[in-house]
C-alpha positions in Angstrom: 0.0 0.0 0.0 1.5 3.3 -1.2 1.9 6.2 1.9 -0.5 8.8 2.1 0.9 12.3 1.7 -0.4 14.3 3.5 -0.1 18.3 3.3 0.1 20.5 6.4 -1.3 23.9 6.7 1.8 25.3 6.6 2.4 23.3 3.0 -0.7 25.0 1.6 0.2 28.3 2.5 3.8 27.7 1.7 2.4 27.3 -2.4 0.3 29.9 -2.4 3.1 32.2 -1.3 5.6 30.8 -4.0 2.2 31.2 -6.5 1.7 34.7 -5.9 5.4 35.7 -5.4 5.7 33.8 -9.2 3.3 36.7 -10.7 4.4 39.5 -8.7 7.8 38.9 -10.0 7.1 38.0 -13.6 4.4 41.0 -14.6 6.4 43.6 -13.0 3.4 44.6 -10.5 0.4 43.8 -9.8 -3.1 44.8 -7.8 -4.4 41.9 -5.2 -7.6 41.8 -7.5 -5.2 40.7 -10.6 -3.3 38.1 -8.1 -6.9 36.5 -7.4 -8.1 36.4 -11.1 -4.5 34.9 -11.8 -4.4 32.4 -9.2 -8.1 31.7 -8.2 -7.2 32.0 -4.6 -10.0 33.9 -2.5 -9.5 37.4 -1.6 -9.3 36.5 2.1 -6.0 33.9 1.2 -4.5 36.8 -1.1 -4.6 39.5 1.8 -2.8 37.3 4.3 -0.3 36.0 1.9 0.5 39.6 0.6 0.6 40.6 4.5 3.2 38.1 5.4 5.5 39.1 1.8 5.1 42.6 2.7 6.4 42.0 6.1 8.7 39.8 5.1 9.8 42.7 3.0 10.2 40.7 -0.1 7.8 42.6 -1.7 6.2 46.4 -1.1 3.4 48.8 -2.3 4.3 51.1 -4.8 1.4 53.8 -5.4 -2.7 52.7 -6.9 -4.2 52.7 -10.6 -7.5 53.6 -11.7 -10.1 50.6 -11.8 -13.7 50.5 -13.5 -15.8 52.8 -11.4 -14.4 51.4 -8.1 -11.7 52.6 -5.9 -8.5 53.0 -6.8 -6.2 49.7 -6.5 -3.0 49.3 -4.7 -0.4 48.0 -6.7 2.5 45.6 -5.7 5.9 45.2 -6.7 8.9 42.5 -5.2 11.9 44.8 -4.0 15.0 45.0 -5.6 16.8 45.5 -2.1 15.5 42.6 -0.7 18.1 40.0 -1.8 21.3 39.9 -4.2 22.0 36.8 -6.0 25.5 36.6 -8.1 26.1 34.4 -11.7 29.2 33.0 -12.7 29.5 32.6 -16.7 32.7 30.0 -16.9 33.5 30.0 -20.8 36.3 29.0 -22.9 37.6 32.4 -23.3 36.5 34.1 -20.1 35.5 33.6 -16.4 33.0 35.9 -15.8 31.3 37.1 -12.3 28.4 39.6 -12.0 26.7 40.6 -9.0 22.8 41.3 -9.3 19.8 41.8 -7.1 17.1 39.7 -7.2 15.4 41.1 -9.9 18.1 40.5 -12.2 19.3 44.1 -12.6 23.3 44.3 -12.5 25.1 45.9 -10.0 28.4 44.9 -10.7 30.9 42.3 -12.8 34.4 41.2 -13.2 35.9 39.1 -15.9 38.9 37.0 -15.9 40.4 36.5 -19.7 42.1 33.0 -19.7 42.7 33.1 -23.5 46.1 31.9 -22.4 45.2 30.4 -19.1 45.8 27.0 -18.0 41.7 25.5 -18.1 42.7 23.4 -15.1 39.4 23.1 -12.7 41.1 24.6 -9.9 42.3 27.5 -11.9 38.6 28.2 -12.9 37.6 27.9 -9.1 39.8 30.4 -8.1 38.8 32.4 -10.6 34.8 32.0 -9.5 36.0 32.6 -5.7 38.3 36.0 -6.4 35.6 37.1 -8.7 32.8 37.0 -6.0 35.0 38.5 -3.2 35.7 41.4 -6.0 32.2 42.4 -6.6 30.6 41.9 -3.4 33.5 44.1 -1.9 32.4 46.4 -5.0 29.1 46.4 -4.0 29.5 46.1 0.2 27.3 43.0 0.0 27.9 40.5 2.6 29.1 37.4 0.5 27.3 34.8 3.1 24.2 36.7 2.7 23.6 36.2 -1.0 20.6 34.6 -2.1 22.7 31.9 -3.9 25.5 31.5 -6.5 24.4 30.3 -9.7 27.2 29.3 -11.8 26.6 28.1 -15.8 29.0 25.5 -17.0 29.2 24.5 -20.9 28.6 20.6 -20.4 26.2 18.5 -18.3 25.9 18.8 -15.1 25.0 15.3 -13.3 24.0 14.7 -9.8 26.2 11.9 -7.3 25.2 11.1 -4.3 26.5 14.4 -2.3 26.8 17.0 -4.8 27.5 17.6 -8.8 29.6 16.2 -11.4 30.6 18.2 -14.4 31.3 16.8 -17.6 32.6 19.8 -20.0 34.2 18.4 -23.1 35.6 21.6 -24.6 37.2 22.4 -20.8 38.5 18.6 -21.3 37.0 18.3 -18.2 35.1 14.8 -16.7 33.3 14.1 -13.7 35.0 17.7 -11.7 33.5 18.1 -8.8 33.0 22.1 -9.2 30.7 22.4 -6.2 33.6 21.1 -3.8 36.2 23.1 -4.8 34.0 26.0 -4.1 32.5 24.8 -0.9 35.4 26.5 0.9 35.0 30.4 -0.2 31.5 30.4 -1.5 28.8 30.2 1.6 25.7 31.3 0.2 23.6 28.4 -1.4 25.6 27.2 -4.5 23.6 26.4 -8.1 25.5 24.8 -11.3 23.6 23.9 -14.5 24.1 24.2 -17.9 25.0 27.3 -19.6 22.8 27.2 -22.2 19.9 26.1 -20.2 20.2 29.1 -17.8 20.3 31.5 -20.6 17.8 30.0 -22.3 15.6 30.6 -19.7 17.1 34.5 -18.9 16.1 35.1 -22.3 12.4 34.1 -21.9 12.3 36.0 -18.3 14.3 39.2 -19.4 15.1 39.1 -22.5 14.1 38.8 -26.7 12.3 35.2 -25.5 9.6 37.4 -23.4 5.7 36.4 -25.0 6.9 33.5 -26.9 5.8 29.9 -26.1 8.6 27.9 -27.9 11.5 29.3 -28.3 15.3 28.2 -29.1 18.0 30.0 -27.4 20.8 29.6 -29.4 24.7 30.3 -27.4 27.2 31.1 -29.9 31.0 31.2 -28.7 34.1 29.2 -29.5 31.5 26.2 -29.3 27.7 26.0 -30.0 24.7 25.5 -28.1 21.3 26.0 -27.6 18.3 25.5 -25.1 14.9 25.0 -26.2 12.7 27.1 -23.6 9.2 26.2 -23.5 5.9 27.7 -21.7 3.1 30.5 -21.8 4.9 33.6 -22.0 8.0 34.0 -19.8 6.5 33.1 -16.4 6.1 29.3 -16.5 9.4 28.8 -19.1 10.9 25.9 -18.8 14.5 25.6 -20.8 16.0 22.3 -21.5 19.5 21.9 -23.5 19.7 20.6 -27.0 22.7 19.4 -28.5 22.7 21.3 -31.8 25.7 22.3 -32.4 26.6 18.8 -32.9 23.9 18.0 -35.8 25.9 17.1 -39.0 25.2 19.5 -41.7 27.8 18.2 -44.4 28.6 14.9 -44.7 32.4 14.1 -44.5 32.9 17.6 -43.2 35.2 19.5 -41.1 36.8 17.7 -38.3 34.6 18.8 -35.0 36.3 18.5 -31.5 33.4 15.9 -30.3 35.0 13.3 -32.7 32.5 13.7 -35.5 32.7 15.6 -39.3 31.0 17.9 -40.3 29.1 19.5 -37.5 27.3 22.6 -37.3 29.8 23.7 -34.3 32.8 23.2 -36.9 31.7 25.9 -39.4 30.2 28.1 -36.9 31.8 28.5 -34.2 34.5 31.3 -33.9 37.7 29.5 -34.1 36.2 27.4 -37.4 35.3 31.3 -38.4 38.6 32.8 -37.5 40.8 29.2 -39.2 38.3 29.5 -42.5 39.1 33.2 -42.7 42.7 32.6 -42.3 42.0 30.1 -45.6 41.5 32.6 -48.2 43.8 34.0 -50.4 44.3 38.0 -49.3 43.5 37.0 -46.2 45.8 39.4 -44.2 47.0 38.7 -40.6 44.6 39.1 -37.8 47.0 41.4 -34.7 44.0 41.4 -31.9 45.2 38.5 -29.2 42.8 35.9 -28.1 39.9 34.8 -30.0 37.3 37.5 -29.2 39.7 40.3 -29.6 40.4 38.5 -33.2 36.8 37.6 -34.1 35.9 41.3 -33.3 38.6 42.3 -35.4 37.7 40.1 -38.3 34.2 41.6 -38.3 35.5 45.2 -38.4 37.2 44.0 -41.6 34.3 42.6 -43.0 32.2 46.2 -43.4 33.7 46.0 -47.0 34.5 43.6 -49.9 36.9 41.2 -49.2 38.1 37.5 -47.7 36.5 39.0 -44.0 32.7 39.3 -45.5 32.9 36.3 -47.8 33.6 34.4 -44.5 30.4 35.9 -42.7 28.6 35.5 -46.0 29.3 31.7 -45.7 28.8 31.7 -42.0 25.8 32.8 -42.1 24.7 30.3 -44.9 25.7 28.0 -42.5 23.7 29.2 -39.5 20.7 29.5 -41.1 20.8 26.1 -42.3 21.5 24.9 -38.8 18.4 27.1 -37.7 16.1 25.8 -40.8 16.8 22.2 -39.1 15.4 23.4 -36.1 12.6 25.3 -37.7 11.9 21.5 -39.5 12.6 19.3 -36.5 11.0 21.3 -33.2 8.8 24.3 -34.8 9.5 27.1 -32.6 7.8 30.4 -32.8 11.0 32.0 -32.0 14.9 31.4 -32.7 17.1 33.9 -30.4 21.0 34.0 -31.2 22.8 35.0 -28.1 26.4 34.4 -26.7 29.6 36.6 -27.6 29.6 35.5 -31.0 26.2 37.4 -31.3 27.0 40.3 -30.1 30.3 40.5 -32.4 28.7 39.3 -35.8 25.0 38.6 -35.3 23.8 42.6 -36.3 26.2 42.0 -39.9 25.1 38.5 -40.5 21.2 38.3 -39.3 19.5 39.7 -42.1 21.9 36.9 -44.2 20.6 34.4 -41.4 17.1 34.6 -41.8 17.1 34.5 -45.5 19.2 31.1 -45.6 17.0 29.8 -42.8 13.7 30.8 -45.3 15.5 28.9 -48.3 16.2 25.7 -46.2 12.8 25.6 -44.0 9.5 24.2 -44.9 7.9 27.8 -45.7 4.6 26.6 -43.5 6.9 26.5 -40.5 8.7 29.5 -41.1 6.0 31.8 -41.9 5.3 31.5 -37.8 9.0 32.0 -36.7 10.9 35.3 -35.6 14.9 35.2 -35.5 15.8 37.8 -33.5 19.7 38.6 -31.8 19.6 38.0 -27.6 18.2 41.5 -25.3 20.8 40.7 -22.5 24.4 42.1 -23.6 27.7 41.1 -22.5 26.1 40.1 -19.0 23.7 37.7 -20.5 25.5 34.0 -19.6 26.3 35.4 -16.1 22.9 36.8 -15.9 21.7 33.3 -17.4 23.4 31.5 -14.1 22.3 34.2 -11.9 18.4 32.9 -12.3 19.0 29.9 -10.7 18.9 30.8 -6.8 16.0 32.9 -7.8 13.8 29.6 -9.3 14.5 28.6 -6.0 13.4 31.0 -4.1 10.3 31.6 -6.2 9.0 27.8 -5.8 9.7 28.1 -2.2 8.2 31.3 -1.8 10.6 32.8 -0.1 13.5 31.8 2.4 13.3 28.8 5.0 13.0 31.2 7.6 9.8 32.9 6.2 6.6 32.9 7.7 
């Protein structure tokens, strides 16, 4: 005979807090009439709950609007001050740390270049630990009275029987236990997932994902990957990761660092970019160091005739096909293309992007779909990994201490 679960006062009001908290945090504000039309709780259950947020002083009131014929109504919003959370981008060019409040507006970051940095685990954990001493110092935040740590990592993230493992292929790295080499310096409550999966799901809370209801977030950097973030707007997204920068798109192709030919990740990527370009004949050296300094310097080169735009011109051939298999495969409403890589090449390449992706995709499918560049800037993987404690504390509805 299975056990009977049963639920506890305290259980009940424990999800109607996290339910209300949810849409206070998501619309921006809200009155307590809208909060029981959203959640179907009764007016007496919505007053109490608010009480105890207000009190708690997660969330406060912020002035009245007009309603129809009635009294004005009080409207709500969660405070900024209340809590500050910090996300940890760690990338193959970059160890980045930015310090936000719980509303995902940035107070501070610091970034660590380790273009010619040993990618040793423990050098990336120091790294994470000096970067949130910096910007809590910055910022006079307590460090043990974060909110949490969210840190994204590009490669799975599995759970053992006391912790995390993290498998990272392109930081050669297998089974690292990231979350004990931290445990020392970092005391707040520490989150690592996926990179693409937490931006993926910053994008649909914050950024150029917001009112979609399928969505692909697509991370382009030295390697490729993408998140497909699912849900009615951005308030219930979900984001899951997808492999696609590992889907074959010429047979016998280029040589791709997973093993295979061929892959999307070899021809899009920016060190496949930066080798192709280097191909050509006039092809002139590249002097910027590391490869975002060189990739940003190859797309200054490209704003006229030449070897630099033929190789954007063929990159983004290549992307859009990539996308139409998406577009054929999943049918999203929305493709976003975020990550450095982006923000270097995607405004020069995207109108070239979506007209590939309409020549490869079944034009049924792609009639529905908007490609649009990531909303969140240079901050947006750290931002990304910064949501994470915040989930958490939005299904909770609010610390363990809370009433």
């Amino acid at each position: 005979m299975l056990p009977v679960m049963r639920h506890t006062t305290r259980d009940l009001r424990r999800r109607n807090r996290a339910a209300l908290l949810s849409l206070i945090y998501h619309q921006g504000t809200a009155s307590r009439v809208e909060l029981m039309q959203a959640s179907g709780l009764s007016s007496g259950s919505v007053s109490n709950v608010v009480g105890d947020l207000v009190a708690d002083g997660m969330i406060a009131e912020i002035g009245s609007e007009d309603s129809d014929g009635g009294r004005p109504r009080t409207l709500l919003r969660v405070r900024p001050e209340f809590a500050n959370v910090v996300g940890v981008d760690i990338g193959e060019t970059h160890v980045q740390v930015g310090l936000f409040d719980w509303t995902l507006q940035r107070v501070t970051s610091t970034t660590f270049a380790i273009a010619e940095t040993s990618l040793e685990p423990e050098s990336v954990a120091w790294m994470v630990s000096a970067g949130i001493a910096k910007v809590t110092a910055e910022a006079g935040v307590d460090p043990a009275r974060l909110l949490g740590v969210g840190v994204g990592v590009p490669g799975a993230v599995q759970p053992t029987g006391d912790g995390t493992a993290v498998h990272a292929p392109t930081l050669r790295w297998s089974g690292v236990r990231l979350d004990e080499m931290l445990a020392a310096s970092v005391t707040a409550p520490l989150h690592i997932d996926n990179v693409a999966r937490t931006l993926g799901q910053a994008e649909m809370w914050r950024g150029a994902g917001r009112g979609a209801s399928r969505s692909v977030v697509a991370l382009l950097g030295v390697g490729i990957g993408a998140a497909l973030a699912t849900g009615p707007g951005s308030r219930e997204a979900t984001s899951s990761t997808i492999e696609w920068g590992h889907t074959v798109i010429t047979v016998g192709g280029a040589p791709c660092r997973c093993g295979s030919r061929g892959c999307l990740e070899a021809y899009v990527g920016a060190e496949a970019v930066l080798s192709r370009y280097a191909e050509l004949p006039g092809a002139g050296p590249i002097a910027a160091v590391g490869t975002e300094g060189r990739l940003a310097e190859l797309a200054a080169r490209a704003a006229g005739p030449g070897p630099a735009a033929s190789v954007l011109d063929t990159t983004a051939e290549y992307l859009g096909i990539g996308i139409a298999n998406l577009v054929n495969l999943l049918n999203p409403d929305r493709v976003v293309l975020a990550g450095w890589v982006a923000e270097v090449i995607g405004p020069q390449i995207l109108p070239a992007v979506r007209a590939a992706a309409r020549r490869h995709a079944l034009p049924y499918l792609y009639g529905q779909l908007q490609i649009r560049l990531g909303e969140l800037g240079t901050d947006a993987v750290a931002l990304g990994a910064a949501t994470l404690p915040v989930v958490e504390l939005l299904a909770t509805g609010g610390p363990a201490n809370a009433r």
